[in-house]
C-alpha positions as CSV (number, residue, x, y, z in Angstrom):
1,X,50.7,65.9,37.9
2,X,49.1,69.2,39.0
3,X,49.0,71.7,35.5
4,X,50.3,75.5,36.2
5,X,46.8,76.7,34.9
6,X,45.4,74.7,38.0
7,X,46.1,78.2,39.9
8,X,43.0,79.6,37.9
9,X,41.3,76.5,36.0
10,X,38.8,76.2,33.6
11,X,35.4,75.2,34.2
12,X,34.0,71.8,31.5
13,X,30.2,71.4,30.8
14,X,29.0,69.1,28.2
15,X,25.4,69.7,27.3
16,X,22.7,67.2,25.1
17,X,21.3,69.7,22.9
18,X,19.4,67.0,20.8
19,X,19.6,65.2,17.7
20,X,19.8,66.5,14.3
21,X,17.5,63.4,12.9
22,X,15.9,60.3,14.6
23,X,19.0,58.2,13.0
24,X,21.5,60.3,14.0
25,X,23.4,60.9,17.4
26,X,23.4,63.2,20.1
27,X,24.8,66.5,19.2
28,X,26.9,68.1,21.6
29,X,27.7,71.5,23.2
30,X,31.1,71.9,24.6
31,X,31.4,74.6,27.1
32,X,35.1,75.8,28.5
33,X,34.9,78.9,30.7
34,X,38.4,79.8,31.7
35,X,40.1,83.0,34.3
36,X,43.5,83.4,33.3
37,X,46.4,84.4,35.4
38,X,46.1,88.5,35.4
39,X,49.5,89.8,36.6
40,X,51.3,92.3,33.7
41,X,55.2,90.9,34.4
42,X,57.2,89.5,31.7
43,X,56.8,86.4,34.0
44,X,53.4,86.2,34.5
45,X,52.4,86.9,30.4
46,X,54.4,83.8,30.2
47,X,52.1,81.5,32.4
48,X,49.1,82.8,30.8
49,X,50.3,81.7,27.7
50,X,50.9,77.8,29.0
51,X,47.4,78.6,31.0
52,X,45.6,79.1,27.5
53,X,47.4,76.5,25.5
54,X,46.2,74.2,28.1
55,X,43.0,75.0,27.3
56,X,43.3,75.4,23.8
57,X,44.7,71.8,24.0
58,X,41.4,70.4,25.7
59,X,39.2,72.4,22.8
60,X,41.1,70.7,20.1
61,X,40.9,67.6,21.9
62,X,37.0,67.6,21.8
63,X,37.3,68.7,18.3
64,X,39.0,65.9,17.3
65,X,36.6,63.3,18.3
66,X,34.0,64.9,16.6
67,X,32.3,66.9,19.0
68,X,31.2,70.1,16.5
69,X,29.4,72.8,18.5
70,X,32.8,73.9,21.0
71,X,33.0,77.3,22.4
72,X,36.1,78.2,24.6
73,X,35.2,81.6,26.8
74,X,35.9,83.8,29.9
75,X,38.3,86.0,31.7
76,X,41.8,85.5,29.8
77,X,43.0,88.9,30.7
78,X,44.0,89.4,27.3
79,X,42.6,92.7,25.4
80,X,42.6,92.4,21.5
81,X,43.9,96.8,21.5
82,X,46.0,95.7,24.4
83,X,49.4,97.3,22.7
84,X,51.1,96.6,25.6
85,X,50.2,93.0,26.0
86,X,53.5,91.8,23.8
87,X,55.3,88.4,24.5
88,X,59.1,88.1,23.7
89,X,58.6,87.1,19.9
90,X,57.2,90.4,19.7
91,X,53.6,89.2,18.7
92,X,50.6,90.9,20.9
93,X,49.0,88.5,23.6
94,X,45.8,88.1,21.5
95,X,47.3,87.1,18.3
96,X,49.2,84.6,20.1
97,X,45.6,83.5,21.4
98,X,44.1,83.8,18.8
99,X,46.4,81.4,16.6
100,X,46.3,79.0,19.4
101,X,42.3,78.9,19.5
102,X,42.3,78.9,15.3
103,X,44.6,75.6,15.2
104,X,42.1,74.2,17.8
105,X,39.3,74.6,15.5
106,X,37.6,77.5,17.4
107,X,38.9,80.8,15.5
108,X,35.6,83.1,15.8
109,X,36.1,85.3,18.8
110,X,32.6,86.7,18.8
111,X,33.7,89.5,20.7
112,X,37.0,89.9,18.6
113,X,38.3,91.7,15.4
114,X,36.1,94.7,15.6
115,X,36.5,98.3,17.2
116,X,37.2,98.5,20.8
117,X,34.4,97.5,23.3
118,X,35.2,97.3,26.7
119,X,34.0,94.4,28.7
120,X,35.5,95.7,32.3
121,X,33.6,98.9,34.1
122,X,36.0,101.9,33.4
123,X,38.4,102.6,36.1
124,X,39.7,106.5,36.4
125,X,43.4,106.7,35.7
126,X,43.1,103.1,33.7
127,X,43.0,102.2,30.2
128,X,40.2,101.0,28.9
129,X,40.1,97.4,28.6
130,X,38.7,93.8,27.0
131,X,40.1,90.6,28.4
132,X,36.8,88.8,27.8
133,X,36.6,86.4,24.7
134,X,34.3,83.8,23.9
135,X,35.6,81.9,21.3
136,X,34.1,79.1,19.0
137,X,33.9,76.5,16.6
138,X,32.4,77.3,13.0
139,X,29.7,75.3,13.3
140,X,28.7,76.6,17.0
141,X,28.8,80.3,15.1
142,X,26.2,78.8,12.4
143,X,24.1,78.6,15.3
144,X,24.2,82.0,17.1
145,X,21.1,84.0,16.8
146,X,23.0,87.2,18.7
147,X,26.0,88.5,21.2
148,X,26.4,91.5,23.1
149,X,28.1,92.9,26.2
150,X,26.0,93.5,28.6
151,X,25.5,95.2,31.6
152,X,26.1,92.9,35.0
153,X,24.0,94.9,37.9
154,X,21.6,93.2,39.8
155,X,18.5,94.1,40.1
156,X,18.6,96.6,43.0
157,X,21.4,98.3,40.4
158,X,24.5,97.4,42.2
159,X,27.4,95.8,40.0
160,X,28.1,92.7,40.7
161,X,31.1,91.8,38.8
162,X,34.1,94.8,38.0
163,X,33.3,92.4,34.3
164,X,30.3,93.2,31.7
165,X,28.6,90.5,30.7
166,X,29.0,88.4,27.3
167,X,25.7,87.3,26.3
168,X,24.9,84.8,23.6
169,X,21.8,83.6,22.3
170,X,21.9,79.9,20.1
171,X,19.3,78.5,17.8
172,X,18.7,75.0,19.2
């Protein structure tokens, strides 16, 4: 059965970042990078909400069997001071994320809850915007030693992405 969010997808990496003790097992990290479905319709905010519950779903499901150390992350093209990013129930398209990602045990958006910061290159004539998120699980946050937005250009200074970068560096 092919999943609406195919159109898009998310991206799965499981990585062995060692063991906590020599009795105890592998620990873990659980990587989801997501793009989500971009068009502003009625319509369209509709299958980027059954895009992100589908991956929402997956996060939980790791969660559930134990694994601890989950972030879910990416283009979701869904700004936290988007006013105008409103589903039918009349909640905003990042508190509707951002419950769905709390009941799947990752509710830190590192790059959430905090004044505006863009994370596309500014446009003229278009709002400024942040549809990038990385969020985690509370014990993957115990573990970051820093995030930022950075800047994306190569080396020869041309931009390689109409995105900013979301950097973040873990303690092993």
């Amino acid at each position: 059965q092919r999943r609406v969010v195919s159109a898009k997808g998310w991206c799965e990496v499981m990585l062995d970042v060692g063991r906590n003790g020599p009795s105890s097992s592998k620990t873990k990290l659980i990587l989801l990078n997501t793009h989500l479905e971009h068009a502003p319709t009625e319509k369209w905010r509709e299958v980027r909400r059954s895009q992100w519950m589908q991956v929402a779903e997956r996060a939980a499901s790791f969660c559930a069997r134990g694994d601890e150390l989950v972030a879910v992350f990416g283009d979701f093209n869904i700004g936290e001071h988007a006013e105008w990013q409103v589903l039918r129930d009349g909640q905003t398209e990042y508190e509707a994320l951002s419950s769905g990602l709390r009941a799947a045990n990752c509710p830190l958006d590192l790059f959430g809850g905090a004044p505006h910061a863009p994370t596309m290159r500014p446009e003229p004539g278009q709002p400024s915007f942040a549809p990038d998120h990385c969020f985690v699980s509370r014990s993957l946050h115990d573990r970051i030693l820093h995030a930022e937005i950075v800047d994306t250009r190569g080396d020869d200074g041309n931009i390689v992405s109409d995105h900013l970068g979301l950097l973040v560096d873990l303690r092993a």
